[in-house]
C-alpha positions as a Markdown table, in Angstrom:
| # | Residue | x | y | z |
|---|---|---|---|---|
| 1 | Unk | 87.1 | 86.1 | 129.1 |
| 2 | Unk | 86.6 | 89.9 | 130.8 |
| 3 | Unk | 83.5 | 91.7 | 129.6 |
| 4 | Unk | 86.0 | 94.2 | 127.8 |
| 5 | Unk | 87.5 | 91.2 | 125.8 |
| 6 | Unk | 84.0 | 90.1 | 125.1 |
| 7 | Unk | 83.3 | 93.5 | 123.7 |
| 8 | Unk | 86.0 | 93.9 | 121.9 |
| 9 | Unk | 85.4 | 90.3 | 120.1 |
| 10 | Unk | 81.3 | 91.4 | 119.8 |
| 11 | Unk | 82.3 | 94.5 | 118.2 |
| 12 | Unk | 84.9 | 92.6 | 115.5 |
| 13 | Unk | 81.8 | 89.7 | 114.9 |
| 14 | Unk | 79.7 | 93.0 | 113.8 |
| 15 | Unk | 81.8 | 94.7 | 111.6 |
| 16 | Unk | 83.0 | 91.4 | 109.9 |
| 17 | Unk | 79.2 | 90.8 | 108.8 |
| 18 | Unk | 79.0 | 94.4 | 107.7 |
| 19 | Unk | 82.2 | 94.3 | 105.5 |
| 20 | Unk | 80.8 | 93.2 | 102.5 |
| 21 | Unk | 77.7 | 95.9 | 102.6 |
| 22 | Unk | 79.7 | 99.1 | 102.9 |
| 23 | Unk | 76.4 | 101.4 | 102.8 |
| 24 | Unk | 75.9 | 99.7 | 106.4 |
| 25 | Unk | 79.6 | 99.5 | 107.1 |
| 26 | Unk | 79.2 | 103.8 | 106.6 |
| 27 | Unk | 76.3 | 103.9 | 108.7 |
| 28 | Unk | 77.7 | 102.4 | 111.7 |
| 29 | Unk | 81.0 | 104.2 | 111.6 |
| 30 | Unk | 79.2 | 107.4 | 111.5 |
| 31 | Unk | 77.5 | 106.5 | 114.4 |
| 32 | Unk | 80.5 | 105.7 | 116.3 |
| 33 | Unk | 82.3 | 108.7 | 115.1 |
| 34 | Unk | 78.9 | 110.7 | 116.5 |
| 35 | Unk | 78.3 | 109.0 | 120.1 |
| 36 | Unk | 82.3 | 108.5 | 121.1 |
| 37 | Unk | 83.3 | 112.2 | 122.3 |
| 38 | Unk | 84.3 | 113.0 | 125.4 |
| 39 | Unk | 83.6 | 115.8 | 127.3 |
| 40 | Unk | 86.8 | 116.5 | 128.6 |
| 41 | Unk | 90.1 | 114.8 | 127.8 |
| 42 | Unk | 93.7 | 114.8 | 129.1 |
| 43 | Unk | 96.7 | 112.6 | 129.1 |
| 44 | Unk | 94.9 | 110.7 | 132.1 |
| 45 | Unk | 92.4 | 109.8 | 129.7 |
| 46 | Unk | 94.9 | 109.0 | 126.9 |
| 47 | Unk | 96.6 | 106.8 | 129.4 |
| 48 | Unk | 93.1 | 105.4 | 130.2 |
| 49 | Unk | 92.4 | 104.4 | 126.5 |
| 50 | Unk | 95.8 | 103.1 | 126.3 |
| 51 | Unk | 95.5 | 100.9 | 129.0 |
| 52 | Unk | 92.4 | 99.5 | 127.8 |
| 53 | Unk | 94.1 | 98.5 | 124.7 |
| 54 | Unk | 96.8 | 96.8 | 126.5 |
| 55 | Unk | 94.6 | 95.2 | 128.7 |
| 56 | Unk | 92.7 | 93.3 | 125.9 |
| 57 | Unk | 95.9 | 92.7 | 123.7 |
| 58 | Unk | 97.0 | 90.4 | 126.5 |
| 59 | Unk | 94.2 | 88.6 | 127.4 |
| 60 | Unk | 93.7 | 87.5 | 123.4 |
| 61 | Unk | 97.4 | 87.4 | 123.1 |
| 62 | Unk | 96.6 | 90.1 | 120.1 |
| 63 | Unk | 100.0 | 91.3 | 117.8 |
| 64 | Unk | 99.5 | 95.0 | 118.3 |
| 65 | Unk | 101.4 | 97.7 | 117.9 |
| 66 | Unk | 99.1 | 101.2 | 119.2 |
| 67 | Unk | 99.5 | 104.8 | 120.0 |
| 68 | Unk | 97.3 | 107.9 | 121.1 |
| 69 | Unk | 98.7 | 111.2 | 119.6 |
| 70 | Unk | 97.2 | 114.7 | 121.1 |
| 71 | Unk | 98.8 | 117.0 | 117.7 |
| 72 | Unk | 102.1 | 116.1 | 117.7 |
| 73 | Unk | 102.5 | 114.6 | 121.0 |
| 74 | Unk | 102.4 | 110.9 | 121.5 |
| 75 | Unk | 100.7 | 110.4 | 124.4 |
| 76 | Unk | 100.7 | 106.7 | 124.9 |
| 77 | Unk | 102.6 | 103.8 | 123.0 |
| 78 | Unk | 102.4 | 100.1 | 123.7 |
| 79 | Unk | 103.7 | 96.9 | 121.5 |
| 80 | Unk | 102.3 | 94.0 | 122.8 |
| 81 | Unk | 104.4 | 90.3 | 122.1 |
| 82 | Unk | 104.3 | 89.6 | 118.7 |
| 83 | Unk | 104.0 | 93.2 | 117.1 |
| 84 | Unk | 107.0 | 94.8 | 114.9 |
| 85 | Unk | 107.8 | 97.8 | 114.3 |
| 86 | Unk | 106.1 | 97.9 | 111.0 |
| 87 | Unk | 102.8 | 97.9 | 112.8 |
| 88 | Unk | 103.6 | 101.1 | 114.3 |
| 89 | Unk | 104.2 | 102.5 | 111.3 |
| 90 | Unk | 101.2 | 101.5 | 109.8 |
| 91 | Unk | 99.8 | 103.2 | 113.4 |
| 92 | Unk | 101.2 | 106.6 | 112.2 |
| 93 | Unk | 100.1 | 105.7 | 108.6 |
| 94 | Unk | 96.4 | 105.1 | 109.8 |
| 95 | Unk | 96.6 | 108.2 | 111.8 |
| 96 | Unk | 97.5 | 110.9 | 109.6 |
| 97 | Unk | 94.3 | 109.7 | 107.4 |
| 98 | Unk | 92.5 | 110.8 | 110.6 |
| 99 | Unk | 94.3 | 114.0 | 111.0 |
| 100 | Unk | 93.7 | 114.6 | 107.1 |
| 101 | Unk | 89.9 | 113.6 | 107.3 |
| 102 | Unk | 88.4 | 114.2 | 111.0 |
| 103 | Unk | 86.9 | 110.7 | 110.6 |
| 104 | Unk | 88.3 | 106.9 | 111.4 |
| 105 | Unk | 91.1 | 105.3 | 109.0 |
| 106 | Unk | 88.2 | 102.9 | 108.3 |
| 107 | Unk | 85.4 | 105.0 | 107.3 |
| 108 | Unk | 87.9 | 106.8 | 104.8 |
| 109 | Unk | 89.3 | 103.6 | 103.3 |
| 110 | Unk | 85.6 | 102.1 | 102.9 |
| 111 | Unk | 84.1 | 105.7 | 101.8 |
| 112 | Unk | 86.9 | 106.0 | 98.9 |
| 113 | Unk | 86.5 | 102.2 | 97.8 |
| 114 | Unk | 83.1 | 102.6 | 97.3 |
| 115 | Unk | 83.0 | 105.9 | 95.6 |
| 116 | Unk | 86.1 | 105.7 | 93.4 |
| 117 | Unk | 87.3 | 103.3 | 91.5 |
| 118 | Unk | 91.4 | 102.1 | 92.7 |
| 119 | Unk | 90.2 | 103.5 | 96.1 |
| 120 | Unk | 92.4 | 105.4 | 98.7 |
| 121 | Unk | 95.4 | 104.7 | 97.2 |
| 122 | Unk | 94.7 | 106.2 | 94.0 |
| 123 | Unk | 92.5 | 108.6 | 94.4 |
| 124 | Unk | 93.3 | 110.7 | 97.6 |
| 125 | Unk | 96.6 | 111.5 | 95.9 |
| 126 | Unk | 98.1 | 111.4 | 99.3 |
| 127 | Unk | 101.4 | 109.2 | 99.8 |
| 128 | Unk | 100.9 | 105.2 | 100.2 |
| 129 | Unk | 103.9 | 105.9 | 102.7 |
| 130 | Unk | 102.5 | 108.8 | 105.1 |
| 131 | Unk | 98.8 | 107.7 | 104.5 |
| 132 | Unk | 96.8 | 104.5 | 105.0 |
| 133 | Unk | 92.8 | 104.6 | 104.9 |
| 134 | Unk | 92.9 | 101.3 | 106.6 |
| 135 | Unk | 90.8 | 100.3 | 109.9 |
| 136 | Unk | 92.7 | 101.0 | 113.2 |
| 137 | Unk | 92.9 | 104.6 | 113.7 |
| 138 | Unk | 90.2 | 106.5 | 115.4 |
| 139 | Unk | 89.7 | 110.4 | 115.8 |
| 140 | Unk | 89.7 | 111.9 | 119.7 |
| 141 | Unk | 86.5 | 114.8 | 119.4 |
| 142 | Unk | 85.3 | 116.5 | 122.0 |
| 143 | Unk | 81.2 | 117.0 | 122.2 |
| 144 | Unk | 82.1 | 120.4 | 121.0 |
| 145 | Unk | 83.5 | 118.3 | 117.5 |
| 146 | Unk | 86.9 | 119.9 | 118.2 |
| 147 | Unk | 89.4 | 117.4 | 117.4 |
| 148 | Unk | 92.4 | 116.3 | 119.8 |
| 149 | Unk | 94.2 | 113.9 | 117.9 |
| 150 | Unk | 93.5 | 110.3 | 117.1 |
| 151 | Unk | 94.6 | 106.6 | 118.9 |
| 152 | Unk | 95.5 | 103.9 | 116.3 |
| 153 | Unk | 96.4 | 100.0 | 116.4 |
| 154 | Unk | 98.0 | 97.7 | 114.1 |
| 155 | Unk | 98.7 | 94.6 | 113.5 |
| 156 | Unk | 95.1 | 92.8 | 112.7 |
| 157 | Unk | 93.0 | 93.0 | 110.3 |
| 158 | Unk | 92.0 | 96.2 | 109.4 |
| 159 | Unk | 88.2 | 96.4 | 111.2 |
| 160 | Unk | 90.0 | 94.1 | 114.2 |
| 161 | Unk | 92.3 | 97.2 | 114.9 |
| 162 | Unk | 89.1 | 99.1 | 114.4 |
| 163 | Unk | 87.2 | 97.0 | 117.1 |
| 164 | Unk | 89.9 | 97.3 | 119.5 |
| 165 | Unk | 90.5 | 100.9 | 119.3 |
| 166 | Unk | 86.9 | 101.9 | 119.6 |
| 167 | Unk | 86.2 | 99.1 | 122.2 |
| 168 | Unk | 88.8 | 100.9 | 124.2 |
| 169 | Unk | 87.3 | 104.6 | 123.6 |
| 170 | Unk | 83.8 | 103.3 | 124.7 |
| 171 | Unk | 84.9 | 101.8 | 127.7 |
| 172 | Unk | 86.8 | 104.9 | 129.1 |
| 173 | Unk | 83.6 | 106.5 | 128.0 |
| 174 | Unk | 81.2 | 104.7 | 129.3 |
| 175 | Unk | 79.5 | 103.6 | 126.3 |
| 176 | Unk | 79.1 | 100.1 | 126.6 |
């Protein structure tokens, strides 16, 4: 197993022992969202995340479906075996919660379904179909905390696609 892979599966172990303790869950998300910015950033660096992605998708034979949008371009788009093209909707879906909120599809979703009651889905008042406050979808910032765009993946469980998008932003950034 690559020390990317190993990451990435380190990284999933964590999250799944903070999913049922969303005050902690929060915590670490904000701390992600704080310490992965990059300093510069350019579709050589999209391509960079992407590739990342791909790279562990086909070592753990992973489903995915992900994309890296800078505003309305897409910038990078892979499906790996097994993905449909449901998953990249649910891509898009997970995005445009980034793009509505500055902040990962995760924190949203956990951060609604602990404040309100019904969650996301009935409280944001956004559309189930253009909006999904599920793990996978991470914002691009720069240090300055002006925001690029986002890269999402779908097709595992929610705080897998988180783990594997963030795994990816780290390890272009150095962060691991």
């Amino acid at each position: 197993m690559s020390t990317l892979a190993k990451r990435f599966t380190a990284l999933s172990q964590k999250l799944d022992e903070l999913s049922g303790r969303p005050e902690e869950m929060l915590t670490e998300l904000s701390k992600q969202r704080e310490e992965l910015r990059f300093e510069s950033f350019d579709l050589s660096t999209a391509w960079e995340i992407g590739c990342k992605i791909r790279e562990i998708g086909l070592e753990e034979k992973l489903p995915v479906a992900a994309e890296i949008r800078l505003g309305a371009q897409v910038a990078f788009h892979v499906g790996l075996p097994g993905a449909a093209a449901c998953n990249d909707a649910w891509a898009r879906r997970k995005g445009a919660v980034v793009e509505q909120y500055l902040d990962s599809s995760l924190a949203v979703g956990v951060s609604y379904d602990q404040d309100w009651e019904g969650g996301f889905d009935a409280m944001s008042k956004l559309s189930a179909n253009d909006y999904a406050a599920h793990g996978g979808a991470f914002p691009l910032l720069l240090t300055t905390g002006v925001a690029l765009g986002y890269t999402a993946a779908s097709g595992l469980p929610s705080i897998h696609d988180h783990a594997l998008v963030v795994t990816a932003i780290a390890a272009v950034l150095g962060k691991f």
